[in-house]
LOFIMAR-288496 format. One record per atom (N, C-alpha, C): residue number from 1; residue in three letters; atom name; z, y, x. Coordinates in nm, 3 decimals, always signed. Example, Ala and Ser with C-alpha at 12.3 -4.5 7.8 and 13.67 -1.06 7.14 Angstrom:
 seq type atom      c3      c2      c1
   1  ALA    N  +0.780  -0.569  +1.319
   1  ALA   CA  +0.780  -0.450  +1.230
   1  ALA    C  +0.780  -0.330  +1.320
   2  SER    N  +0.708  -0.225  +1.285
   2  SER   CA  +0.714  -0.106  +1.367
   2  SER    C  +0.787  +0.003  +1.290
END
This chain:
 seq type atom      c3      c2      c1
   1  UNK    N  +1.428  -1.424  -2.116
   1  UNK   CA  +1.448  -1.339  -2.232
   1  UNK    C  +1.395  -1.199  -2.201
   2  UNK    N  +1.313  -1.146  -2.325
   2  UNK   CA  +1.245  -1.000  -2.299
   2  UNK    C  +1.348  -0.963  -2.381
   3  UNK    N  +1.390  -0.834  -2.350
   3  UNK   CA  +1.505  -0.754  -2.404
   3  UNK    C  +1.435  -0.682  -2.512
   4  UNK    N  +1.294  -0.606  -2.449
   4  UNK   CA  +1.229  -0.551  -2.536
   4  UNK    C  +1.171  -0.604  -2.662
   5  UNK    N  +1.076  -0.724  -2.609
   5  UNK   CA  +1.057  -0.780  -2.697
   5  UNK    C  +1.154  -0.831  -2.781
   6  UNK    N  +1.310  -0.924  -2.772
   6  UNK   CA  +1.387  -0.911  -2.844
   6  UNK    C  +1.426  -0.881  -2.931
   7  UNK    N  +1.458  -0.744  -2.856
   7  UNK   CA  +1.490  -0.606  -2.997
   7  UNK    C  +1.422  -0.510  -2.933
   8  UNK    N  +1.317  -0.464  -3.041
   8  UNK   CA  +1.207  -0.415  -3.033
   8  UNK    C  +1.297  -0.255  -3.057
   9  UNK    N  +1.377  -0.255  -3.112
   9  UNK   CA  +1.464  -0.077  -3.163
   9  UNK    C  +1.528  -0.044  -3.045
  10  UNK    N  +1.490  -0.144  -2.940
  10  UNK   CA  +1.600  -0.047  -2.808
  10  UNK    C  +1.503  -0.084  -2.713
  11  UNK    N  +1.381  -0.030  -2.706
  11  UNK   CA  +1.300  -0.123  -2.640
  11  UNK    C  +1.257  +0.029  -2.534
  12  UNK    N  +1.292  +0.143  -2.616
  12  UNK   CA  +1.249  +0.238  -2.566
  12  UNK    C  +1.378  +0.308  -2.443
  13  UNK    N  +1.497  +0.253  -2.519
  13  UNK   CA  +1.646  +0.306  -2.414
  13  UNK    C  +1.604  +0.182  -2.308
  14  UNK    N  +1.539  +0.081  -2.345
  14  UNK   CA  +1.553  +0.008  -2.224
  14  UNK    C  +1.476  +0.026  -2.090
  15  UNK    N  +1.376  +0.097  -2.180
  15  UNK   CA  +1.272  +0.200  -2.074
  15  UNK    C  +1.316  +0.268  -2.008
  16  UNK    N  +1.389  +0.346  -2.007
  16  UNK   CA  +1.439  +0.507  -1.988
  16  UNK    C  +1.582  +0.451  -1.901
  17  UNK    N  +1.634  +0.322  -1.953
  17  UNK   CA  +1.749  +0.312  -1.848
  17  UNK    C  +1.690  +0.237  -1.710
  18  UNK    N  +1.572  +0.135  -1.734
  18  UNK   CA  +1.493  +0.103  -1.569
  18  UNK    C  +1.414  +0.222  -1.499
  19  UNK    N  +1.416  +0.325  -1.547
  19  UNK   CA  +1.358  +0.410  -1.520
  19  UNK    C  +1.439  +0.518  -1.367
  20  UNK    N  +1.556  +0.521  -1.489
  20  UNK   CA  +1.664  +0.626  -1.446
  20  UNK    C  +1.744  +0.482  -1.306
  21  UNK    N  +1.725  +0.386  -1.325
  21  UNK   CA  +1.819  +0.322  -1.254
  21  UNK    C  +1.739  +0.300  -1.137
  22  UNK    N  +1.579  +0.281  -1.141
  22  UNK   CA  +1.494  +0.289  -1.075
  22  UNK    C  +1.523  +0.388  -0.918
  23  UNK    N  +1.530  +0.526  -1.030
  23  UNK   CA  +1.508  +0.647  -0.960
  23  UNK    C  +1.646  +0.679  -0.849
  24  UNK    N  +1.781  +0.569  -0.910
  24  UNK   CA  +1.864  +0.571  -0.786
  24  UNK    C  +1.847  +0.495  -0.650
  25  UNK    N  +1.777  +0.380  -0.630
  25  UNK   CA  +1.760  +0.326  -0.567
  25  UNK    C  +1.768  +0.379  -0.441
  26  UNK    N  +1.766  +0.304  -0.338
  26  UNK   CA  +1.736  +0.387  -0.208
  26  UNK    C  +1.553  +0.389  -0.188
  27  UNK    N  +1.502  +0.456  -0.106
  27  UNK   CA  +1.354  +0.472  -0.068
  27  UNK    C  +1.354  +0.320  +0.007
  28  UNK    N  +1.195  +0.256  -0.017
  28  UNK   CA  +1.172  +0.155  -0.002
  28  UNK    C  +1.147  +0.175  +0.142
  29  UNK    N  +1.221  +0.072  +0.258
  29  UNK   CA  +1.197  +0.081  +0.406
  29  UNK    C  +1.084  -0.051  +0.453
  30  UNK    N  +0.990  -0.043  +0.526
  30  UNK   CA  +0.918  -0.124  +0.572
  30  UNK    C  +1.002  -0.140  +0.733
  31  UNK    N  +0.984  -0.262  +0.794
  31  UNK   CA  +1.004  -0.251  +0.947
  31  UNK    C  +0.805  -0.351  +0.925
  32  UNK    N  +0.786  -0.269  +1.039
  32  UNK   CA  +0.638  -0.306  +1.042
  32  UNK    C  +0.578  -0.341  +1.233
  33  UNK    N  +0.572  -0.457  +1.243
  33  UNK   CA  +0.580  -0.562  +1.338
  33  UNK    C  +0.397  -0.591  +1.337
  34  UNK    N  +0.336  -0.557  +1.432
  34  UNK   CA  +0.184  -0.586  +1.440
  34  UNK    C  +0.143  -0.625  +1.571
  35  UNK    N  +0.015  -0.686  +1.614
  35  UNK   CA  -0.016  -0.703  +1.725
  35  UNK    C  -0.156  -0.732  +1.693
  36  UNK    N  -0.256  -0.630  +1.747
  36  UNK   CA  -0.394  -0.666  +1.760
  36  UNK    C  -0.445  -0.658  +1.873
  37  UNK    N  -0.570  -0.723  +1.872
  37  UNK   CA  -0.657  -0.781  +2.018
  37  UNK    C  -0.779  -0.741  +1.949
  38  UNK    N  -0.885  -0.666  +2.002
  38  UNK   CA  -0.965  -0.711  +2.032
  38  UNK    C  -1.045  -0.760  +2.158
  39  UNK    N  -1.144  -0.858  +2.175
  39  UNK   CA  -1.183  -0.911  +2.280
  39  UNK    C  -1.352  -0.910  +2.256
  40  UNK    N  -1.393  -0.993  +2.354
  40  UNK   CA  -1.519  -0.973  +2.338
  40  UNK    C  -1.614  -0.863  +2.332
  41  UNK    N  -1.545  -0.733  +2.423
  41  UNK   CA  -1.618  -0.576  +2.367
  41  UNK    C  -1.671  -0.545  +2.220
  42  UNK    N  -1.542  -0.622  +2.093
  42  UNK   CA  -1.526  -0.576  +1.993
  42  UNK    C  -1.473  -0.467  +1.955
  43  UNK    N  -1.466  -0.433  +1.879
  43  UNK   CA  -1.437  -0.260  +1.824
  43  UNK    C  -1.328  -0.296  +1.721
  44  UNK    N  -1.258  -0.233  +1.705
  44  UNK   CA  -1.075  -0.284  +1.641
  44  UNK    C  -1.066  -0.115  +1.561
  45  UNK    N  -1.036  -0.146  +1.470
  45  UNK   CA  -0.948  +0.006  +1.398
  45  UNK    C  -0.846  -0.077  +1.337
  46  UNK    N  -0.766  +0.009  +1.364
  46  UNK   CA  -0.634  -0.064  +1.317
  46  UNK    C  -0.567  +0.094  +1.232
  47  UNK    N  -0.515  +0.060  +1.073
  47  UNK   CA  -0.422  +0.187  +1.015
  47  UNK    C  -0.297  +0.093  +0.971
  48  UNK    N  -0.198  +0.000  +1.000
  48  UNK   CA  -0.094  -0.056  +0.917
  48  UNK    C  -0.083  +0.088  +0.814
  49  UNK    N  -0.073  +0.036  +0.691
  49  UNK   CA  -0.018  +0.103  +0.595
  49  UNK    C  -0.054  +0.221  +0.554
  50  UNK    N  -0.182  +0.232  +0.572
  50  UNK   CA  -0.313  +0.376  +0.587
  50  UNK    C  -0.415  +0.316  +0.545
  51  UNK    N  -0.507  +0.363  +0.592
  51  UNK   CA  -0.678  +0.341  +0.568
  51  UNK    C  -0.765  +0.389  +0.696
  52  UNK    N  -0.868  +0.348  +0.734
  52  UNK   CA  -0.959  +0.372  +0.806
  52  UNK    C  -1.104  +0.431  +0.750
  53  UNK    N  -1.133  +0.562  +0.748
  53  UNK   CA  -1.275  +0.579  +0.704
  53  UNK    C  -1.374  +0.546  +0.784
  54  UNK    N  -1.484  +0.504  +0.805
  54  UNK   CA  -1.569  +0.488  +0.931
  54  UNK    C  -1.722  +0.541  +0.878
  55  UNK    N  -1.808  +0.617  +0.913
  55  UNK   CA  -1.951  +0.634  +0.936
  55  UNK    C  -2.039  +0.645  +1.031
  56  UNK    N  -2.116  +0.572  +0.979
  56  UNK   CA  -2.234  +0.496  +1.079
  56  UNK    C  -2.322  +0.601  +1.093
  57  UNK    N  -2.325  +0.612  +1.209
  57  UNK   CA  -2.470  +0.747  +1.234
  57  UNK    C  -2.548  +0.713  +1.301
  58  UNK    N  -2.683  +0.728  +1.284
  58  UNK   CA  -2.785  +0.653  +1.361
  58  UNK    C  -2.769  +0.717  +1.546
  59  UNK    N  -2.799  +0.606  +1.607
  59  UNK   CA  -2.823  +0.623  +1.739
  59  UNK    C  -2.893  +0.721  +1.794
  60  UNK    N  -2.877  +0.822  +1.832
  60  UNK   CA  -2.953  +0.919  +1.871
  60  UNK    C  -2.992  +0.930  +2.002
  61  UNK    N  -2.946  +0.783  +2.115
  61  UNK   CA  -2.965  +0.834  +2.251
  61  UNK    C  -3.120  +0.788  +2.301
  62  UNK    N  -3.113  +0.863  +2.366
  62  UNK   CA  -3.302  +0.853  +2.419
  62  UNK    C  -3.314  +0.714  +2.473
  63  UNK    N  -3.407  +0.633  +2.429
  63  UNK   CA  -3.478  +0.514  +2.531
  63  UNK    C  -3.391  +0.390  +2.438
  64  UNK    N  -3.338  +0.418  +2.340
  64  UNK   CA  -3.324  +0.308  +2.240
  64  UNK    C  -3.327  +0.251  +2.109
END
């Protein structure tokens, strides 16, 4: 059952009360458990729960 859809005349208090009930909640906790390898003289970036930017710049060392 959609409440909103239901009854469309309380569709807006029904907003405003997930909203407000929302906003008591406690802050959302992660426990965050990882394990990476790299092998093979692979290259690994690792961000759990971030991002990694990376740019490629050409090789600049002499004799390659």
């Amino acid at each position: 059952m959609e409440l909103a859809k239901d009854f469309p005349e309380l569709a807006e208090a029904i907003r405003q009360w997930a909203i407000e009930t929302q906003t008591m909640l406690p802050p959302t906790q992660q426990g965050w458990v990882n394990t990476f390898v790299a092998r093979d003289q692979a290259t690994q970036y690792n961000a759990p729960g971030g991002r990694i930017n990376i740019t490629s710049l050409p090789d600049t060392r002499s004799g390659s």
